[in-house]
C-alpha positions in Angstrom: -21.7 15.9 100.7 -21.3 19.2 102.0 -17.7 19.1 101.7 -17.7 18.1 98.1 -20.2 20.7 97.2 -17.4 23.5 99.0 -14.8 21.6 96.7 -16.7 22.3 93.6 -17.9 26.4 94.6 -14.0 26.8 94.9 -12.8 25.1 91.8 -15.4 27.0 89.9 -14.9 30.4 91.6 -11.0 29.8 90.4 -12.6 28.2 86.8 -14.4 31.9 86.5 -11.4 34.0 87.8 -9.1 32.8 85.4 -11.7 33.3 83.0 -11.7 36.9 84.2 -7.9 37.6 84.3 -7.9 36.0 80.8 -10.6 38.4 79.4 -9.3 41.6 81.7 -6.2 40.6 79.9 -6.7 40.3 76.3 -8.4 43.8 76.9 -5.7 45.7 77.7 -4.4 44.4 74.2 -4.1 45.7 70.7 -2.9 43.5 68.6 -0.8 43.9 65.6 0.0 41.6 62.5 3.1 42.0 61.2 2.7 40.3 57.7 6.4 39.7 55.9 8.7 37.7 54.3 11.4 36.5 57.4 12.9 33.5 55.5 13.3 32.9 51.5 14.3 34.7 48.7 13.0 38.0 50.0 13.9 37.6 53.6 16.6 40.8 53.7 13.4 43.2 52.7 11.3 41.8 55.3 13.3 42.1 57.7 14.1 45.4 56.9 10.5 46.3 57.6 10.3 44.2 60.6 13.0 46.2 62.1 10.8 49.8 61.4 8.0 47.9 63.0 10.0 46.8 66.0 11.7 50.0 67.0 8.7 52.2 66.5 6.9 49.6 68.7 9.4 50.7 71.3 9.1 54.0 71.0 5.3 54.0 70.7 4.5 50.7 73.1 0.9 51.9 73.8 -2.6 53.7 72.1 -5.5 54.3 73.9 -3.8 53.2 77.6 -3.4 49.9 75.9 -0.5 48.2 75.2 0.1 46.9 71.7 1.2 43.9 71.0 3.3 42.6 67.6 2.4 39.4 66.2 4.7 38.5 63.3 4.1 36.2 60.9 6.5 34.9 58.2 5.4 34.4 54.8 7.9 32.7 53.9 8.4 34.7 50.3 6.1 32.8 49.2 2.5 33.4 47.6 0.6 30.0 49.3 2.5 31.2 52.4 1.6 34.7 52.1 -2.1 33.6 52.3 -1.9 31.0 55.0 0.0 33.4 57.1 -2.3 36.2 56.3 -5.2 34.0 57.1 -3.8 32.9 60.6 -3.2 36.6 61.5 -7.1 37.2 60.8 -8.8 34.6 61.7 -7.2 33.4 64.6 -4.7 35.9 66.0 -7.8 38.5 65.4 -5.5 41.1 64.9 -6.5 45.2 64.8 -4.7 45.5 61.9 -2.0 44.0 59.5 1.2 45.8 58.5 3.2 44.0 55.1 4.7 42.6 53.2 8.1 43.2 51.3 7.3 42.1 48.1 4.3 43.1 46.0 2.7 39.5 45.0 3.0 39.1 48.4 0.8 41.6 49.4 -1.5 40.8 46.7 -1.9 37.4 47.6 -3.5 38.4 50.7 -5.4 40.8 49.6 -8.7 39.2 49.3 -7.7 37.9 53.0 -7.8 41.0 54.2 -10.6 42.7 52.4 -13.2 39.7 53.3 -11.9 39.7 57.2 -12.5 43.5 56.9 -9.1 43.9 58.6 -7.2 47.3 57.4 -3.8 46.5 56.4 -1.0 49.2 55.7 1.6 48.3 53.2 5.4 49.3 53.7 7.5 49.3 50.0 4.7 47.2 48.2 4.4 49.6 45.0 2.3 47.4 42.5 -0.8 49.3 42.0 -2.7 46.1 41.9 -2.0 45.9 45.9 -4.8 48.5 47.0 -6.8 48.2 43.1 -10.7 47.2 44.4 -9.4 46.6 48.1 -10.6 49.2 50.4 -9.0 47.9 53.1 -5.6 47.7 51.9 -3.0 51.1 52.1 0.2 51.8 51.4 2.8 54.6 52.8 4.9 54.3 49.5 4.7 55.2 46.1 3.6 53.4 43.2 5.2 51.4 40.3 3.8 54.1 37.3 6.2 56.8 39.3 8.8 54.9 40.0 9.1 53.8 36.1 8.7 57.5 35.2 11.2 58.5 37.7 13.4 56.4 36.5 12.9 56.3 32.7 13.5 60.3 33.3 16.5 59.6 34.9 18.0 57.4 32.3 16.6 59.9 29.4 17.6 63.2 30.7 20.4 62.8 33.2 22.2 59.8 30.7 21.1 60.8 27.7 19.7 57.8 27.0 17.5 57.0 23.7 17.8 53.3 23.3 17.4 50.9 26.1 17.2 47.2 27.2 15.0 45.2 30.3 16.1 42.6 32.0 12.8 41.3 34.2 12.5 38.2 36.9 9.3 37.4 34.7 7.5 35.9 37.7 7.6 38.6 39.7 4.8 41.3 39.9 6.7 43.9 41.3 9.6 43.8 38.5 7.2 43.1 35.4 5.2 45.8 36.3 7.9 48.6 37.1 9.1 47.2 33.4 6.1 48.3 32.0 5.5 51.5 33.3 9.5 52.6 32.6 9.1 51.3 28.7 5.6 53.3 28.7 7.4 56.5 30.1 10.5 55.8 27.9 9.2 56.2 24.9 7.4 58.6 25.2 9.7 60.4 26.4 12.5 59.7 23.2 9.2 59.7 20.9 10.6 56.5 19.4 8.3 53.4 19.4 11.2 51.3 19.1 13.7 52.7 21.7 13.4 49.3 23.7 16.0 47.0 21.9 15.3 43.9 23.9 13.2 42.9 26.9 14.7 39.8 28.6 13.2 37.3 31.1 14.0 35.2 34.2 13.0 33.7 36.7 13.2 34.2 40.6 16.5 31.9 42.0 18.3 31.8 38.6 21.9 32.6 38.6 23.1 32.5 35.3 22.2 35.1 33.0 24.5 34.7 30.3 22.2 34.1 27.6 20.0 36.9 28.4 22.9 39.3 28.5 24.9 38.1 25.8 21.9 38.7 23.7 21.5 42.4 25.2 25.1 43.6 24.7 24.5 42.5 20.5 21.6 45.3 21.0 24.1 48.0 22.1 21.7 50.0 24.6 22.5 53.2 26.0 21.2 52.0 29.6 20.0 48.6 31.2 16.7 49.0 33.3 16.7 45.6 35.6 13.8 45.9 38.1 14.1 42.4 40.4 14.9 41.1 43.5 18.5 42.3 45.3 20.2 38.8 44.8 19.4 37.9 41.2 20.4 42.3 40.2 23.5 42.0 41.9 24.5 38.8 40.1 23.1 40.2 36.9 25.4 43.7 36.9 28.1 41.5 37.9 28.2 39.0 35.1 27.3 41.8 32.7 30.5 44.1 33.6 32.1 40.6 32.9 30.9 40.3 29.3 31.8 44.0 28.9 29.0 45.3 28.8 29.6 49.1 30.2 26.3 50.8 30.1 24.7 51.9 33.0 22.3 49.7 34.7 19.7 51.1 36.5 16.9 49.7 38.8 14.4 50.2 41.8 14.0 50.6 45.2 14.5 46.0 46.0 18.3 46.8 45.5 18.5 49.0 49.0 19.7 45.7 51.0 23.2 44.6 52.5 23.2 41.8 50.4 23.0 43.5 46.9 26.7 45.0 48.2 27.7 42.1 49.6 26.7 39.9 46.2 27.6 42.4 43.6 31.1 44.0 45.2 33.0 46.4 43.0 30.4 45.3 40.3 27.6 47.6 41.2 29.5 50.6 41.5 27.9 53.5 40.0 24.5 51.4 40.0 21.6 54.1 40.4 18.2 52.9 41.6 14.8 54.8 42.7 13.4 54.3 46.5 11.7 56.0 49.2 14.0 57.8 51.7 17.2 59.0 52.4 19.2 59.6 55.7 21.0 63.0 54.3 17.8 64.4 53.7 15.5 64.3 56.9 11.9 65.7 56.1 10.1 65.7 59.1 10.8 65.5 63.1 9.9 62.3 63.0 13.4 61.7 60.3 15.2 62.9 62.9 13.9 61.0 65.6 13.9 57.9 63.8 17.4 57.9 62.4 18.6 58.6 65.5 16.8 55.6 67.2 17.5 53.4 65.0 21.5 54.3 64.7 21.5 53.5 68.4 19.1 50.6 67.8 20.6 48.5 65.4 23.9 50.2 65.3 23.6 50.7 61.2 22.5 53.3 58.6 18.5 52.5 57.8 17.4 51.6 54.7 14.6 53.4 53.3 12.4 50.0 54.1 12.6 50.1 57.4 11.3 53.6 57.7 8.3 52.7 55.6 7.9 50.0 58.2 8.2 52.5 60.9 6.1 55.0 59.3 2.9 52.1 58.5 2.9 51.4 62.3 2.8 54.7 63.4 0.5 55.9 61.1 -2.0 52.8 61.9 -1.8 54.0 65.5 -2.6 58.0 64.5 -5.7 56.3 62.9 -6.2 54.0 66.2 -6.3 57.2 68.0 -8.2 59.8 65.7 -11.0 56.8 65.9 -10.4 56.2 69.7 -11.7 52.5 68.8 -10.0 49.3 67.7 -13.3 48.5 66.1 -11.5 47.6 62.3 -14.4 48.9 60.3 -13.9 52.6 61.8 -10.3 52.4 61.9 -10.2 51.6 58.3 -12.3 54.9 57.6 -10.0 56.7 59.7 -7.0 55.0 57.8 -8.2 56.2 54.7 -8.6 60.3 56.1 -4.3 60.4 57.0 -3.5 63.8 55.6 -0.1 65.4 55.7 0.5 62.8 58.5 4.3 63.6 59.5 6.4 59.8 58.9 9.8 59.0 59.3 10.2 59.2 55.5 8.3 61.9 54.7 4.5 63.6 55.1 1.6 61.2 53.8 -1.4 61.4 52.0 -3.4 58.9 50.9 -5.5 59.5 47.5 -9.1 57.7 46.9 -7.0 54.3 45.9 -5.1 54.1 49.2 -1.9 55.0 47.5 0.5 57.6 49.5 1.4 60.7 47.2 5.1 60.5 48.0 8.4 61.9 46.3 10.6 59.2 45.0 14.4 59.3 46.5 17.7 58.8 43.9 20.4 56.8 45.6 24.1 55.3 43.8 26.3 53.1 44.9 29.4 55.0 45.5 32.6 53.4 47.4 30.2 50.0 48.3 27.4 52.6 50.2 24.2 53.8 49.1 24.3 57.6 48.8 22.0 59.7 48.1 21.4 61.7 44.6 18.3 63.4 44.0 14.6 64.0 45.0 11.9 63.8 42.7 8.2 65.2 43.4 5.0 63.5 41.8 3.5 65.4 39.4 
């Protein structure tokens, strides 16, 4: 009897300092969420971002003596996804906080996720101003859609010359009907013409022939083709226009910055011109620098402007992490919200009352199959 009783102390005694070690453990352990699209349509933008993530986790492995800890989730590029994946990272993961996604209907279709689990989540490139609209706990460290359409409607009136123009949309995507909208607002009035938009055309996310859209388009004559989509379906749609003649410029935003829009559209997207967030040749900040170089050695590529927003969201939830000197999510997100002239890899951010960075917006062409860089514009 005694004996079994001395059996059972033990095994409980090593029951409870498991226990212990497990706790001690989880402790010394800020976690992460790393919310993007890994597989699917918009997989080359997530994992852009995931890269950013990754390499300023290396540089930055720890906050408050703890370690921090990435936990990646893939949504898949897809909306259900999106939420499931969001929803894991919440409630089960109990993550700090969220960084993500590539892909603004992603974003959005976490949104109420995030805002009910009261977990502060910091975009990377989602620009629809819908993301952070009525979600206090959602923040981005880009720009938003209404500049990016200004940006680029001034672009294609004053640096084209430019008075009559034509949109080609992937209809079911948030991010391009809405950057439609805002360069058609900003277009007209810029030319003071109501009717300067000959034709707005429509498709949907996986097409690959756009024949009928374009064939329509090139009866209109524009002087410039706005085409805000995804990096696959642009590419094929500048290269099956240049092969129905049409020889306008064509003109986008900042989804086009991937490998794959080269690799799809070849010779056809030379002298394509497109609005994102960051440019190598123009390092703002020590923390450019110090990125760049990292990454170079890294990944042994040029960044795209993606992966420094990536970079940039991490560090900047871990500014926040220590300005609060809590993981507590409720005080981080109130410290979130405070970043001032916080010094990023692509440039100094501010967030206004909506969560939104004030940001400038970088110009980038395609010249001899690279992206180089063309202008800066400042908000307003």
């Amino acid at each position: 009897m005694l004996r079994r009783n001395i059996v059972f102390l033990l095994l409980m005694l090593l029951v409870a300092t498991a226990f212990t070690g497990c706790i001690k453990k989880e402790s010394n352990v800020i976690k992460i969420g790393v919310f993007e699209p890994i597989t699917g349509a918009n997989a080359a933008g997530g994992q852009l971002e995931v890269e950013g993530v990754k390499l300023a986790n290396k540089l930055y492995p720890e906050v408050l003596g703890k370690k921090v800890e990435l936990v990646i989730a893939d949504n898949k590029s897809d909306k259900v996804e999106a939420a499931t994946a969001a929803a894991r990272l919440v409630e089960k993961e109990k993550v700090t906080a969220i960084i993500g996604s590539w892909g603004s209907s992603l974003s959005m279709a976490a949104g109420d996720i995030v805002r009910q689990g009261k977990v502060p989540t910091v975009g990377a490139s989602c620009t629809n101003p819908l993301v952070t609209a009525g979600n206090d706990y959602y923040f981005r460290v880009c720009f938003i859609d209404p500049f990016q359409g200004t940006v680029m409607a001034n672009y294609a009136y004053s640096k084209l010359g430019a008075k009559k123009a034509a949109i080609i949309q992937e209809v079911n995507n948030d991010y391009a009907v809405g950057l439609a909208q805002f360069f058609m607002f900003s277009f007209k009035q810029l030319t003071g013409d109501q009717n300067c938009i000959l034709a707005v055309a429509n498709y949907n996310t996986g097409d690959q022939d756009f024949s009928a859209q374009l064939t329509n388009i090139k009866a209109q004559n524009p002087d410039v083709i706005f085409a805000p989509g995804n990096f696959t379906e642009s590419a094929l749609i500048i290269s099956q226009a240049r092969k129905l003649g049409i020889t306008c410029p064509i003109i986008g935003g900042d989804t086009w910055e991937t490998q794959e829009f080269l690799d799809i559209g070849k010779e056809a997207v030379e002298g394509a011109v497109f609005s994102t967030f960051f440019a190598t040749e123009t390092p703002i900040t020590e923390e450019s620098a110090k990125f760049i170089e990292a990454y170079r050695a890294e990944y042994k590529k040029e960044p795209a402007a993606v992966a420094a927003l990536g970079y940039d969201a991490y560090i900047l939830i871990l500014d926040a992490i220590k300005r609060a000197g809590t993981t507590d999510r409720v005080k981080l997100r109130d410290e979130i919200a405070r970043t001032k002239n916080f010094p990023g890899a692509a440039g100094f951010i501010t967030l206004d009352e909506n969560g939104d960075a004030v940001k400038n917006a970088v110009i980038k062409v395609v010249k001899d199959g690279k992206f180089a860089y063309l202008d800066t514009i400042e908000p307003q």
